[in-house]
C-alpha positions in Angstrom: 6.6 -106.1 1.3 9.8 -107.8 2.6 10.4 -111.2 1.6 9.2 -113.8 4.0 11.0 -116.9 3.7 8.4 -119.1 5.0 7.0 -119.1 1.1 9.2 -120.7 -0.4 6.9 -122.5 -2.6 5.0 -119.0 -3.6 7.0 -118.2 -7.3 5.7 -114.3 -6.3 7.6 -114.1 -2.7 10.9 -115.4 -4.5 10.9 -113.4 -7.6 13.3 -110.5 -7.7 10.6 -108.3 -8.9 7.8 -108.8 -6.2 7.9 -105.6 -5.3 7.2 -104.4 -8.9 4.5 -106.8 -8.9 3.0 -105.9 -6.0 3.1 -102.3 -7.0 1.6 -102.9 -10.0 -1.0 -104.9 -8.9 -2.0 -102.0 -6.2 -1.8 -99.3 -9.2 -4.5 -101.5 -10.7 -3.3 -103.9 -12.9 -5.1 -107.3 -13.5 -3.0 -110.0 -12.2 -3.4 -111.3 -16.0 -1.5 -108.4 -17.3 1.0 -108.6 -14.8 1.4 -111.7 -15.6 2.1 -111.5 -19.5 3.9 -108.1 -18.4 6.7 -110.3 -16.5 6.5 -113.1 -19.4 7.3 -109.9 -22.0 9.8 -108.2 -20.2 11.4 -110.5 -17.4 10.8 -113.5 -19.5 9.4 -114.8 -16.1 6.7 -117.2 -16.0 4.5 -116.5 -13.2 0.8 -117.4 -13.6 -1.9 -114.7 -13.2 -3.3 -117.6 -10.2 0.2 -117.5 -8.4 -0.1 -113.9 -8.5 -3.9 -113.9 -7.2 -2.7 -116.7 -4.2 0.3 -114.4 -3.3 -1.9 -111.1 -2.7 -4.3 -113.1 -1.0 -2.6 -115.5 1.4 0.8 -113.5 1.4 0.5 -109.7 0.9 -2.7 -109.2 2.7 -2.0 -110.5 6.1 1.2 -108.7 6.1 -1.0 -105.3 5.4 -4.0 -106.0 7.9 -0.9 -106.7 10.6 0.9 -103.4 9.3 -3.0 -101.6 9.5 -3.2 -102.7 12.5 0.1 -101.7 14.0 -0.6 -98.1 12.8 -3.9 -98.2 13.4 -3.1 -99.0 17.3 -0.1 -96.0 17.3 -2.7 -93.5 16.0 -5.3 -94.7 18.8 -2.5 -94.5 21.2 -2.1 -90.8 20.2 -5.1 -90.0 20.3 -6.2 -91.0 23.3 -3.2 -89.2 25.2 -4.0 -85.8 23.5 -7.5 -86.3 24.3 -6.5 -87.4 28.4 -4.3 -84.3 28.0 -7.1 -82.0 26.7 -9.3 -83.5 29.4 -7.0 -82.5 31.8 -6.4 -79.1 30.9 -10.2 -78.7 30.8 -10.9 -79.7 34.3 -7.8 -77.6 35.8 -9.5 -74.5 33.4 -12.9 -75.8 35.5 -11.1 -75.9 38.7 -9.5 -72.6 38.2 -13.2 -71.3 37.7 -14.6 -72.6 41.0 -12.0 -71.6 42.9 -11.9 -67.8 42.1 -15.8 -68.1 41.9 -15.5 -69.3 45.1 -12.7 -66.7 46.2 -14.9 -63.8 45.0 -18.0 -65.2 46.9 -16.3 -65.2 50.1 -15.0 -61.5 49.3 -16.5 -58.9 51.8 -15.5 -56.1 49.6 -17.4 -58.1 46.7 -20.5 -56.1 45.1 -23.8 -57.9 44.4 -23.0 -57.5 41.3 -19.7 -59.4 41.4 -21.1 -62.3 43.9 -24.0 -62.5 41.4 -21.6 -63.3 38.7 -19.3 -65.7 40.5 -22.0 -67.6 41.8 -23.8 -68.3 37.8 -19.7 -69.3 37.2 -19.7 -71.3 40.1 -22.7 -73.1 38.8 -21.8 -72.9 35.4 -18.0 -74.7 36.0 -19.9 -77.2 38.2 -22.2 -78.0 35.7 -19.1 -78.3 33.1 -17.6 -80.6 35.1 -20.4 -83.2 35.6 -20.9 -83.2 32.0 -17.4 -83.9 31.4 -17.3 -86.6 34.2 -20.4 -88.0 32.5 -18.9 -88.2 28.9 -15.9 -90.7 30.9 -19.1 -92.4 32.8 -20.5 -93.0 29.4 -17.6 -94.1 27.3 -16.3 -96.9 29.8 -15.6 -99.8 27.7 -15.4 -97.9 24.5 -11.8 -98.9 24.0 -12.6 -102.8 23.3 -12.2 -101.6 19.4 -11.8 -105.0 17.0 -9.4 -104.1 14.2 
């Protein structure tokens, strides 16, 4: 975590090793042994509490707003492949009616051949609604709380 400045008070956020104690700390250490770690080898004396506070008021705010951040870039993504896979689904639909359509209107066309544009006429109509239903449905989906 970068040093905020604003802490000048917190021992943690002005120790030359917070990152190693922040690592640490993340890899699982008590804040009791890091504490008696930095004593041993830094001779610095930062209490296991100081160490506790700064994860707590310091360190996790600064990861929620990082989570977040990402968080929203991912959504982002994700929601302009899925528009762009929506897309390409109804021009695939679209495509479908309008050679069903074509081949209906064909005087050369067999039964056979009408029969078969008309079930994809229906069926590429049908596709369609369903997919205009799913956007019906998920209106207001994207008020997400982080």
């Amino acid at each position: 975590m970068p040093n905020n400045t604003n802490n000048k008070l917190c021992k943690v956020c002005n120790s030359p090793h917070r990152a190693e104690i922040e690592a640490l700390y993340f890899q699982g250490w008590g804040a009791k042994k890091i504490s008696k770690y930095l004593k041993e080898k830094y001779n610095e004396d930062i209490s296991y509490s100081a160490i506790l506070r700064h994860m707590q008021n310091h360190v996790k705010p600064q990861l929620l707003e990082a989570i977040e951040e990402e968080t929203t870039e991912i959504y982002s993504k994700m929601y302009k492949e899925i528009a762009n896979n929506f897309g390409l689904a109804l021009e695939g639909l679209f495509t479908m009616i309008k050679t069903a359509k074509k081949d209906l209107e064909n005087p050369k066309a067999t039964a056979r051949e009408k029969e078969v544009a008309g079930r994809n006429l229906v069926m590429a109509i049908r596709e369609m609604k369903e997919l205009l239903q799913l956007t019906e449905d998920k209106e207001g989906a994207d008020d997400i709380d982080l």
